[in-house]
N, C-alpha and C positions, 0 to 999 in steps of 0.2 A: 696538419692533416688529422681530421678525425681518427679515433678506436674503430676498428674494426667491430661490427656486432658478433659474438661468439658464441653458434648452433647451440643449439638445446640437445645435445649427443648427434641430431641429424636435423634436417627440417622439420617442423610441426605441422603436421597435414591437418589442414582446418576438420572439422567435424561436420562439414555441411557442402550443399551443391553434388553430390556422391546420386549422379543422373540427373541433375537439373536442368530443365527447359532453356534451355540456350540461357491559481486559487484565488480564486477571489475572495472575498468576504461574506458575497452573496451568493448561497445555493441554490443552484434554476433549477428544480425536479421535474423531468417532464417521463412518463411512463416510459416504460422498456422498447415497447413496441417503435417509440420515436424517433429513434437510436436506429432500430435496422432498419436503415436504408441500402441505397444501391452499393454506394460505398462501403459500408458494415460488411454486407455481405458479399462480394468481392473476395473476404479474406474468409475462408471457411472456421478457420481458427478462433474468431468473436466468438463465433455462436458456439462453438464447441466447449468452448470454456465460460461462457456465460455471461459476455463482460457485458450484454445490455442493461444487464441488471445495475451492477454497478455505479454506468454512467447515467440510470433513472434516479439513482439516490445524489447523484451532482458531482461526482468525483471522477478523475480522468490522469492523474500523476501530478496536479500542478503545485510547480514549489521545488519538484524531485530531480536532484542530477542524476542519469543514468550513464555512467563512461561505459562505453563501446571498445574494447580493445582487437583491434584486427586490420585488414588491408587497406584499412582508410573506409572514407564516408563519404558521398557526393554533397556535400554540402550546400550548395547551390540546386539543389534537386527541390522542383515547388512543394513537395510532399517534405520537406526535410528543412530548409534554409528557416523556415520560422523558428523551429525547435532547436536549433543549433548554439549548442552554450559557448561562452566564452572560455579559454584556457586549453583548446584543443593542441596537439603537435603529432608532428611528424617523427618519428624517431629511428625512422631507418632514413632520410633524408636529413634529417637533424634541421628543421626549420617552421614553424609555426600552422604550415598547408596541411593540414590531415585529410584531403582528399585524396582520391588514389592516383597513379603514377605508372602509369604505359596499360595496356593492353595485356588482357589473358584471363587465364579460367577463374582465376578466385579475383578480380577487377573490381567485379561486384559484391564480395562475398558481404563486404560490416556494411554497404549502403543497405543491401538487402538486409542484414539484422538491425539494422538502424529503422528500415520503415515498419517493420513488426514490432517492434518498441513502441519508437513515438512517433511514426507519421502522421502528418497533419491531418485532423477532419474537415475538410474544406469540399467534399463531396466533390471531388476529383479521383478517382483509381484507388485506392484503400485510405483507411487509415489503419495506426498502432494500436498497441492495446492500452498504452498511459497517453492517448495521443497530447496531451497538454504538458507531458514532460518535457528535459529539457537533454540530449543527448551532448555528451563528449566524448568527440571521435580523437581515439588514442591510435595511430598507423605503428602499428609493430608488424609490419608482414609485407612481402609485394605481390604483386599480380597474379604469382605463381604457384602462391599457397602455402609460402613459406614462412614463420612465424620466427623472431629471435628473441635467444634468451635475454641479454642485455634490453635490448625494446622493453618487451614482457614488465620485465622489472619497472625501468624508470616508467612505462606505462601505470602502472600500479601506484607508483608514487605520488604521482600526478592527481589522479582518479581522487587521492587523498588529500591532499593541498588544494584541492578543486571544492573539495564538502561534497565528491560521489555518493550515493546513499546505496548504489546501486552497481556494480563490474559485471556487463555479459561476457564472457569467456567461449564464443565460440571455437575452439579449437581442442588440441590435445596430442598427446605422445605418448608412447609407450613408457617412459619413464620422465623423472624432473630432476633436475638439480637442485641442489641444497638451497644456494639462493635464490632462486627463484620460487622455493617452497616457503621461504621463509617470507617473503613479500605477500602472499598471499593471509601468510597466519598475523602478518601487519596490518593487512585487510580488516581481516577480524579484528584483532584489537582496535581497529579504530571503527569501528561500530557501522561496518558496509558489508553488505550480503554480497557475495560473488554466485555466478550463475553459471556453470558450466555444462558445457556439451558433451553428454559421454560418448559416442566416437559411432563412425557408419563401418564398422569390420565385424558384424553379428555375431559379438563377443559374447561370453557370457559374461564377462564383469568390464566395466567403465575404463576409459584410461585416464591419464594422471592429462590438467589436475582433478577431473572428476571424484579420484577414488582415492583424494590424497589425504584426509582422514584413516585411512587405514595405518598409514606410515606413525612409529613411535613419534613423539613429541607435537603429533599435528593433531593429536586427538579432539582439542577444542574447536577445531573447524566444521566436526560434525553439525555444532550446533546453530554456525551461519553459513556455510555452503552448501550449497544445492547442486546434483547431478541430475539432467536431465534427457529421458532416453525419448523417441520418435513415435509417435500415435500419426496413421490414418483419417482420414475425414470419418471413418468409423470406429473410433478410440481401439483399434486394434494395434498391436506392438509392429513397428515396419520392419520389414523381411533383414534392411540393412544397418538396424542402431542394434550396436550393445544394450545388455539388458544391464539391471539393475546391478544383481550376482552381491559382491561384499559390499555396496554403498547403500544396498535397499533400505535402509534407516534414515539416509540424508539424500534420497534420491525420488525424481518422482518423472510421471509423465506430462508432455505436451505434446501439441498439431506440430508434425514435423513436414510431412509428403503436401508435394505439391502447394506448396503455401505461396499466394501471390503476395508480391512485395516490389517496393523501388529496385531500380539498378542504375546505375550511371550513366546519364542522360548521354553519353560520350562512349558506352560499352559498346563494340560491333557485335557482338553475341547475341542482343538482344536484336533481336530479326525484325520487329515492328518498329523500333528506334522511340519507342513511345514511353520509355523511362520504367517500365515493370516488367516484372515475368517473374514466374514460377518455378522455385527449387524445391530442391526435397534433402532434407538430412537433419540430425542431432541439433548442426547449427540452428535450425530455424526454429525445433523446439525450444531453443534455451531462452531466446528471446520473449516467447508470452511470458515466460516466467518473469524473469526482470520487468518485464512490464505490467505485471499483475502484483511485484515486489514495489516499484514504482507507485501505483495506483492506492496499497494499502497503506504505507511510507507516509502518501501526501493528505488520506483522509485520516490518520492516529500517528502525528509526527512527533509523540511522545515514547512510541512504542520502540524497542529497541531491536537493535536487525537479527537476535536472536529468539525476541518477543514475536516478529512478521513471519522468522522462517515456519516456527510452532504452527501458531494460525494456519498459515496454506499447509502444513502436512497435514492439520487436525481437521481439515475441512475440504480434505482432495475428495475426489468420488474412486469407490473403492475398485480396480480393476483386477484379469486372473482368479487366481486363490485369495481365499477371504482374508484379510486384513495384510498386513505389511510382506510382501513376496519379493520376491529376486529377479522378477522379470519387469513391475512395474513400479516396483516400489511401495510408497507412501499411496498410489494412485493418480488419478488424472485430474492437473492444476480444476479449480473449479471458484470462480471469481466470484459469483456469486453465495455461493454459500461460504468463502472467506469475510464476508464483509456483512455476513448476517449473524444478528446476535448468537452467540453459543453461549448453553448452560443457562442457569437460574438466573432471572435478571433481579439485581439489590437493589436498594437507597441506600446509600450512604451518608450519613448522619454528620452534622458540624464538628463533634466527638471521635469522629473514627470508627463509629458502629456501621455495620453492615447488616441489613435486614431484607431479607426476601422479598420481592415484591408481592408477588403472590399469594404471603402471610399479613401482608398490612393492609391494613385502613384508617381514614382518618375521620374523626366527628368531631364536627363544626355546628358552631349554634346557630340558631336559625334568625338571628338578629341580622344575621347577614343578608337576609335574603334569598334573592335572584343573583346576588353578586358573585356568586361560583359558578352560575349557570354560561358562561362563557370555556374556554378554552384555558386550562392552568396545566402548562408543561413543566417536567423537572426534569433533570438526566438521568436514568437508571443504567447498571454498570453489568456485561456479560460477565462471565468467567476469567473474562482476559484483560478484566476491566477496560475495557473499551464504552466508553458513553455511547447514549441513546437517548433519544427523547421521547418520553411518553406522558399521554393525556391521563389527569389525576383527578378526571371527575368521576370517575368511574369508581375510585376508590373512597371518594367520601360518602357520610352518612348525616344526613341532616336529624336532629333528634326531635321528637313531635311535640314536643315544650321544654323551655327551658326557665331560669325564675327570672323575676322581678330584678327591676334592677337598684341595688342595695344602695351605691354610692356614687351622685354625680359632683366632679368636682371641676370649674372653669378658672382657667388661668391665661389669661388673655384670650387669645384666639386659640390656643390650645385646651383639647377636651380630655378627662383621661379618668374612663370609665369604667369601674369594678362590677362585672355583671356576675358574681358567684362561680361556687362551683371550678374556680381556678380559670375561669376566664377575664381578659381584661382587653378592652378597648382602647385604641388613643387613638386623635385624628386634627392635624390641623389645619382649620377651616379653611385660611387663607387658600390655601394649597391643593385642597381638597382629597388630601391623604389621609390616607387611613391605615391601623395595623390592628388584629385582633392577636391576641398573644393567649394558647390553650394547654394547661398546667394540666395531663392527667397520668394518674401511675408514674412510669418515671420517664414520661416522653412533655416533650414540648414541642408544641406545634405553635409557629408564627407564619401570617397572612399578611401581606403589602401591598398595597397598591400606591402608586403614583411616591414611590417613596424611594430618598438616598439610599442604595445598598449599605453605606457606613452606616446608616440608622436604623434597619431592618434590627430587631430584639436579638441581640449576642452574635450580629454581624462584625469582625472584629477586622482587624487588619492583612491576615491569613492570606496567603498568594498561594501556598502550595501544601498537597494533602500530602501524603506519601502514599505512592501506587496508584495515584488518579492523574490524568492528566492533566498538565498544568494549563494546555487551552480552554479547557472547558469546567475547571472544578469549581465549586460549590459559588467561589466567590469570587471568579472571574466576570469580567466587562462582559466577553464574549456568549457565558452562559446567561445571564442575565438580559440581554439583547435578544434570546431566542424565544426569553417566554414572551405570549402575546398581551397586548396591551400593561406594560410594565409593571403586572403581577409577579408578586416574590412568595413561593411558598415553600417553608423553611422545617423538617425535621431534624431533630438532635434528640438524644438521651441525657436526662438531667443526672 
């Protein structure tokens, strides 16, 4: 005979339904506008939070586990069975089904946080806000809204053994147990943002584990848990979420009211039988988060779940009183401007210099030609060092003479040409490569075309910068593939 599962002081009353309605390799960019469709807009909660944006720059969560911890997940729901990862369970049934199990008020509660996640975009009834992510439904709870401690736990464990990047926490209580506090700050140290629901009792401060950064020894959880209180389709605070109160530093807002989502295609509550319907509460908020945590997760899978919580508090849209408040926090999630460059954009240098972009330019000889006159992209890096690619013709300077040329020297098919002034050519014929290599002050600028990366001038073996991400830095595959027509253009400080 199994353990009996042992209450968290009492039932855990979910934080949601409180009046409820009964990567690829290749980035597709197609404008914002593309994006909102009928679908799209179905869920009011996209546009409020801005994910058009997001999914016009090609990104959508894919790559990202999200565990769902709560009353199970319809699994088999056409909005849901694609996205559904491997490694789910049951842990108040103790068996591998993590759908849910009988009839009643909370039946639906994690399929509904499940389709505000990652429901499918298959232009059927909504989709998620990561909808390409990958959901693991974790069942700590039954029908009736009851959450346990023991579950909770091995739930959390799982999430980690899984490579979760992501824990939504719909639910909450008035107070936690030790261990179960302690699973959570295991969370953390394994490098996954937890999302919680601070509670529909129009508290002034969050319940646990919303507010469980306040508690001694849990302090470093401020810095990957998110508490998340209830917005209106008109970013106003809803009449029944806790507000902010002592977590407004690691709290913020989302679309809580009325948000249409999946429910279980098997629910009687849902009175059309048509698999959706509209709840309202904390729970429904918490989930754009995780799924806008998801979204950033899978476009900078370098950044660390401390590095992603920064970002969305640094780039919410500010609600209330000016800056950080106790009713909304940090502000209202805002996807869009999370995923837009912040701060001075740099180049960073093969050396480890970092140079403003906005202060450089480069001057190239006019030996070259026309042959700049094309498209020459390099990465330039925000604040958060996050890459970006930007057009680098703008910043060069053709000069209106340059000299003669001093020294030609042919060695086989290979040419390698001293044209003054610290510039110097090679190029071999066969190949029809070319590299110009530009000595001035104490920078070096090298030009590539049609040429090995290992052969590019003081291309070295280097895989990883420190502080840059390791998909895209200077001398990854992946960067080098983005410039167009396999042009390499290279600054460093000599």
């Amino acid at each position: 005979m199994r353990d009996k599962f042992i209450l968290l002081f009492f039932p855990i009353l979910l934080s949601g339904c409180g009046g409820g309605g009964g990567s690829s390799s290749v980035v597709v960019k197609n404008p914002p506008a593309y994006y909102e469709t009928t679908e799209y807009n179905g869920q009011y909660g996209l546009s409020n939070i801005k994910a058009s944006e997001v999914y016009s720059d090609g990104y959508s969560g894919n790559g990202v586990t999200v565990a769902v911890i709560d009353t199970g997940v319809d699994l088999d729901h056409p909005d849901l069975v694609d996205n559904a990862a491997l490694g789910g369970y049951d842990y108040i049934d103790d068996d591998a089904d993590a759908n849910p199990d009988g009839q009643g008020a909370f039946m639906s509660h994690g399929t509904h946080v499940a389709g505000i996640i990652a429901g499918v975009k298959n232009d059927v009834g909504m989709h998620g806000v990561a909808y390409s992510a990958k959901i693991l439904a974790l069942r700590a709870g039954n029908s009736a809204g009851s959450l346990f401690n023991g579950a909770i736990e091995s739930s959390i464990d799982q999430a980690i053994s899984q490579g979760a990047k992501v824990i939504n926490a719909s639910f909450g209580a008035s107070s936690i147990t030790a261990s179960t506090a302690n699973k959570w700050l295991l969370a953390h140290n394994s490098d996954i943002v937890s999302v919680h629901a601070a509670g529909n009792s129009s508290l002034s401060d969050p319940g646990y584990g919303a507010k469980l950064p306040v508690d001694a020894g849990y302090e470093a959880l401020e810095n990957t848990l998110i508490a998340v209180v209830a917005t209106d389709s008109s970013n106003v605070i809803a009449s029944y979420s806790n507000k902010c109160g002592v977590a407004k530093n690691w709290c913020m807002a989302a679309p809580g009211s009325s948000v249409y989502s999946t429910v279980d295609t098997t629910d009687t509550t849902d009175a059309d039988s048509d698999g959706y319907n509209t709840y309202n509460g904390t729970s429904m908020a918490a989930p754009h988060v995780s799924g806008a945590v998801a979204v950033l997760r899978s476009k900078w899978p370098s950044k660390t779940a401390a590095e992603t919580v920064t970002i969305l508090y640094d780039t919410a849209t500010d609600l209330g009183a000016v800056g950080v408040d106790v009713v909304y926090g940090r502000g209202l999630l805002n996807l869009d401007n999370a995923v837009y460059a912040q701060g001075a954009l740099t180049v960073q240098t093969a050396s480890g210099g970092s140079h403003y972009l906005s202060d450089s330019s480069f001057l190239s000889s006019s030996i070259l030609g026309n042959a700049l006159s094309q498209s020459i992209q390099t990465a330039v890096y925000d604040k958060y060092k996050r890459d970006y690619y930007f057009n680098l013709n703008n910043s060069i300077s053709m000069p209106k003479s340059v000299s003669l040329l001093e020294e030609l020297n042919f060695n086989d098919s290979n040419i390698e040409i001293d044209l003054g002034s610290g510039i110097r050519l090679l190029s071999e014929i066969d190949k029809g490569s070319v590299q110009i290599q530009n000595s001035m002050n104490d920078y070096e600028i090298s030009f590539a075309h049609k040429q090995n990366p290992a052969s590019v001038f003081a291309f070295n073996a280097t895989t990883d910068i420190a502080g840059l991400s390791q998909a895209y830095s200077l001398y990854g595959d992946s960067h080098l593939s983005k410039i167009e027509n396999s042009k390499a253009f290279r600054v460093m400080t000599t």
